[in-house]
Backbone as a ProteinNet text record, in pm:
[ID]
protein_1_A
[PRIMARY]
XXXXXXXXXXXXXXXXXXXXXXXXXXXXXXXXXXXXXXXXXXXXXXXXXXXXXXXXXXXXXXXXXXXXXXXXXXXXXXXXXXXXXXXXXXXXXXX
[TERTIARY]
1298.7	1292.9	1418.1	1486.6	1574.3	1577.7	1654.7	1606.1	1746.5	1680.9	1795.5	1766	1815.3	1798	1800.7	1741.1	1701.2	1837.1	1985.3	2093.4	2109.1	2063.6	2171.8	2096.6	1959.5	1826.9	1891.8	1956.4	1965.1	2095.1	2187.2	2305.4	2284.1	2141	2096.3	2031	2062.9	2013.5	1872.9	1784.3	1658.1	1649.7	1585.5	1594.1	1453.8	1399.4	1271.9	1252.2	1159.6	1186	1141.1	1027.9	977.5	1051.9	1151	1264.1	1346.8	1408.8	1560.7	1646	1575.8	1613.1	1620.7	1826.3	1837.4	1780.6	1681.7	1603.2	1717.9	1779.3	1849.2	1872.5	1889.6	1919.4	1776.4	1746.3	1671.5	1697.3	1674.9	1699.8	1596.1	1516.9	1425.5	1299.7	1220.7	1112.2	958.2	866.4	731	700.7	635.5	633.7	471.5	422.4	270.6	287.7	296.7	305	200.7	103	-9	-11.1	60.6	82	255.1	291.9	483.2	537.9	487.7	526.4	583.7	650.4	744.9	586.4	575	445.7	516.5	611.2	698.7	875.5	911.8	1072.1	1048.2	1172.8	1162.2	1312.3	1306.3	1412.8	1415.6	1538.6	1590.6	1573.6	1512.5	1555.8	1604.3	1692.1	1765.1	1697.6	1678.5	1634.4	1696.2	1626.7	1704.6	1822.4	1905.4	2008.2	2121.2	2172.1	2310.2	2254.2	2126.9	2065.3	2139.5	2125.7	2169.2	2031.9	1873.3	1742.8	1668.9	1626	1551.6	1406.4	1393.6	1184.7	1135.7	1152.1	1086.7	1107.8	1088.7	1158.7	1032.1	1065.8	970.2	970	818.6	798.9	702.8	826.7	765.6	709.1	543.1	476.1	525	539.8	604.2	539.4	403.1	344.4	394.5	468.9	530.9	671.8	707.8	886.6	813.3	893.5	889.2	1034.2	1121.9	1230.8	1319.8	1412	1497.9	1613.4	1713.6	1802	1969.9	2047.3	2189.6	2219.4	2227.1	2243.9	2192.3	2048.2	1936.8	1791	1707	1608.6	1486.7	1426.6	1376.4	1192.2	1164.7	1082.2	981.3	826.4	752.2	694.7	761.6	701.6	675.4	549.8	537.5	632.3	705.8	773	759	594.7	470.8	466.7	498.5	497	601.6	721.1	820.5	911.8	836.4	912.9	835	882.4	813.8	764.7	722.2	659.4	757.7	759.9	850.8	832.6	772.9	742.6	798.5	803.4	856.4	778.8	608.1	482.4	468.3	367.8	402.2	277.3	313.8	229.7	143.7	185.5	56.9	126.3	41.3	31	168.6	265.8	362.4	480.7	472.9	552.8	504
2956.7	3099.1	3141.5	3261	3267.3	3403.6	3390.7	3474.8	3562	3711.7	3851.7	3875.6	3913.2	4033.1	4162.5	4237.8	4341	4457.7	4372.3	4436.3	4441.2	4317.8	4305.6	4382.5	4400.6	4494.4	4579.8	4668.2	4796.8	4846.5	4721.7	4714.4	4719.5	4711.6	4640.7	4804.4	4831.1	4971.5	4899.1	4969.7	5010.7	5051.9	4981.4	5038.5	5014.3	5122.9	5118.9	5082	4978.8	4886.4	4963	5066.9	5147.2	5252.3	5308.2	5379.7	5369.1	5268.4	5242.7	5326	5413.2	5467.7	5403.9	5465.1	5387.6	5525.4	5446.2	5520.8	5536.4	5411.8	5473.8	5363.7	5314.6	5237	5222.9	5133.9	5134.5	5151	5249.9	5306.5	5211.1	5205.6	5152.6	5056.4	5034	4929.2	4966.3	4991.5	4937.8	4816.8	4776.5	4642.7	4644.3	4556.9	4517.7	4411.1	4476.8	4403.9	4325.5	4318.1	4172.5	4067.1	4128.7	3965	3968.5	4007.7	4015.8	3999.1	4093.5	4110.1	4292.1	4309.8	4400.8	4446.9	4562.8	4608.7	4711.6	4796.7	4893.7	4907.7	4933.7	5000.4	5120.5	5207.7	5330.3	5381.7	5422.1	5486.5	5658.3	5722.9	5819.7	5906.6	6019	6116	6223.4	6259.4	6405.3	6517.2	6620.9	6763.5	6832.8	6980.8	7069.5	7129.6	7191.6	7242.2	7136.5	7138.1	7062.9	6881.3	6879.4	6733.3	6675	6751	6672.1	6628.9	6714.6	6655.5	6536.4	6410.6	6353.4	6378	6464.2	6534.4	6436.2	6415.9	6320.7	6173.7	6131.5	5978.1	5921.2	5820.6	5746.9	5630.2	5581.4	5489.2	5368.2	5266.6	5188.2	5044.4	5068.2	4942.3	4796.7	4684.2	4567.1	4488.9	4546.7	4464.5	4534.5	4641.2	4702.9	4658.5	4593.3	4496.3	4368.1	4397.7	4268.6	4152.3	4207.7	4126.6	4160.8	4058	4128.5	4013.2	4068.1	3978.5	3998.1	3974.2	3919.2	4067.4	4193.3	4302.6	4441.3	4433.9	4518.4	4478.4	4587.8	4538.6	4615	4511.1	4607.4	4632.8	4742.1	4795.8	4822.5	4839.9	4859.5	5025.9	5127.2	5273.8	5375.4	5394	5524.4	5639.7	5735.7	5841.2	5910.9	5959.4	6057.6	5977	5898.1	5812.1	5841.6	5909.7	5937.9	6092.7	6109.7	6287.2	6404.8	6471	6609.1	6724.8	6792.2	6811.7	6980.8	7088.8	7178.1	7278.2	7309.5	7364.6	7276.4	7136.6	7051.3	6992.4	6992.9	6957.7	6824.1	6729	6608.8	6593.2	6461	6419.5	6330.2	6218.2	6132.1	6062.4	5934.2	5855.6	5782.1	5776	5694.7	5802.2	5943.3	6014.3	6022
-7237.4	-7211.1	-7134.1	-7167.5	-7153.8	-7020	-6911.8	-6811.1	-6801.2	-6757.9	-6724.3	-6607.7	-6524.8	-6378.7	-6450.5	-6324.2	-6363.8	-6417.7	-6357.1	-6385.5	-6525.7	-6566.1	-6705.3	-6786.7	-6796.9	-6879.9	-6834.7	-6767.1	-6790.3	-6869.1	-6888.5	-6982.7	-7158.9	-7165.4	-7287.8	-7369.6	-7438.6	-7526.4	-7597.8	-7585	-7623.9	-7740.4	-7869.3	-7997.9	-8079.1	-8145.5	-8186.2	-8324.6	-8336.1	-8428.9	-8552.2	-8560.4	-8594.3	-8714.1	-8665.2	-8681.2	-8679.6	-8604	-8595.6	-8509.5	-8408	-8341.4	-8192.9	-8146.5	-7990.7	-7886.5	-7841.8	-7748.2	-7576.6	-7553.5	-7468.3	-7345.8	-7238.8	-7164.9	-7065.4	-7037.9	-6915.3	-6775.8	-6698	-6577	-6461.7	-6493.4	-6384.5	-6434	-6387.8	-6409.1	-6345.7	-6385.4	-6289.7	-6315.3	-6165.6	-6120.4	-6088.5	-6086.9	-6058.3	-5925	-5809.6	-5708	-5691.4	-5705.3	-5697	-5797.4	-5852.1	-6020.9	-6012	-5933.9	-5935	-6066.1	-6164.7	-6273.7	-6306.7	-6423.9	-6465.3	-6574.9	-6520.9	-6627.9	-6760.4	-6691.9	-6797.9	-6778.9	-6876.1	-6846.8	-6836	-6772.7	-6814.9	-6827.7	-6930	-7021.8	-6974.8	-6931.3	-6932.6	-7047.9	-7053.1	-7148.5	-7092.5	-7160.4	-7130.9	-7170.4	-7063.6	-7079.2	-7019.3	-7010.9	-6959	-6995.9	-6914.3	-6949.5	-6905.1	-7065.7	-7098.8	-7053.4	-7083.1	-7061.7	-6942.8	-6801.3	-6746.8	-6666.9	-6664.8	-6601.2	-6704.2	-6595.4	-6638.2	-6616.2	-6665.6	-6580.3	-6715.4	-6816.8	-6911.3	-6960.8	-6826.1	-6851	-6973.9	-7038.7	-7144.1	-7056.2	-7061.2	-6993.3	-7100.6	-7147.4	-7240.8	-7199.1	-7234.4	-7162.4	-7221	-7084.8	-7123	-7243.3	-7310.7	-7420.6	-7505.7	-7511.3	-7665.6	-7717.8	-7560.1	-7644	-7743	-7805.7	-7940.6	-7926.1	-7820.3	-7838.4	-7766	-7629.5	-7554.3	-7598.6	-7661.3	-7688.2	-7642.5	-7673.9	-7586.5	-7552.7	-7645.8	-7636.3	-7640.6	-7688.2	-7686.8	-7668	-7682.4	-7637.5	-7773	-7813.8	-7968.9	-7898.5	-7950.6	-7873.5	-8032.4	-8038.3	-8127	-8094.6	-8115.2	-8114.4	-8234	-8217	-8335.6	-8302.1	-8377.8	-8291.7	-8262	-8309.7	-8236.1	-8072.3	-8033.4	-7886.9	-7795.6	-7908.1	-7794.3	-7788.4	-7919.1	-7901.2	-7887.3	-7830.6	-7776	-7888.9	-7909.4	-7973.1	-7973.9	-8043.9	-8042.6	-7914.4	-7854.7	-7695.6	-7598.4	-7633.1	-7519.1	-7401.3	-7436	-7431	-7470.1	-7356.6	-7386.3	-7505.8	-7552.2	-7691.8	-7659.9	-7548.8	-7513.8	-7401.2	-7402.8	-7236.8	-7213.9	-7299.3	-7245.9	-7183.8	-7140.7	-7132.4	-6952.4
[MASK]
+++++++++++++++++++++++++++++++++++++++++++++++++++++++++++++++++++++++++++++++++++++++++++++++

């Protein structure tokens, strides 16, 4: 098994295996402090004006990676899971 810090995962682009779409870099992590485990990433999305707010980070749970390899990280998402809907209203629980 091959081990990253939490630096190098955030070097690594996020891509949905689903679609083929790069979802985007990982910014941060939840952690499960009583099992000292990494429960989600969370990926940046751009909103707002001129995308510079992150108010909609995607937060993809650690059982939905399928694969973290030398340079990305392949992720299993429907794209009803990660896009907003035309109001900009969330769609479900991973938002």
């Amino acid at each position: 098994m091959e081990r990253f810090s939490t630096c190098e995962l955030r070097e690594k682009e996020v891509i949905n295996l689903c679609d083929g779409v790069k979802l985007g870099c990982p910014c941060d992590f939840e952690f499960n402090v009583c099992e000292g485990k990494i429960t989600a990433i969370i990926v940046p999305r751009p909103s707002g004006f001129l995308g510079l707010s992150h108010a909609r980070d995607l937060l993809i749970p650690w059982d939905r990676i399928e694969c973290i390899g030398s340079d990305a990280i392949l992720v299993r998402l429907q794209p009803t899971e990660y896009r907003l809907n035309e109001k900009g209203e969330k769609r479900n629980k991973y938002w």
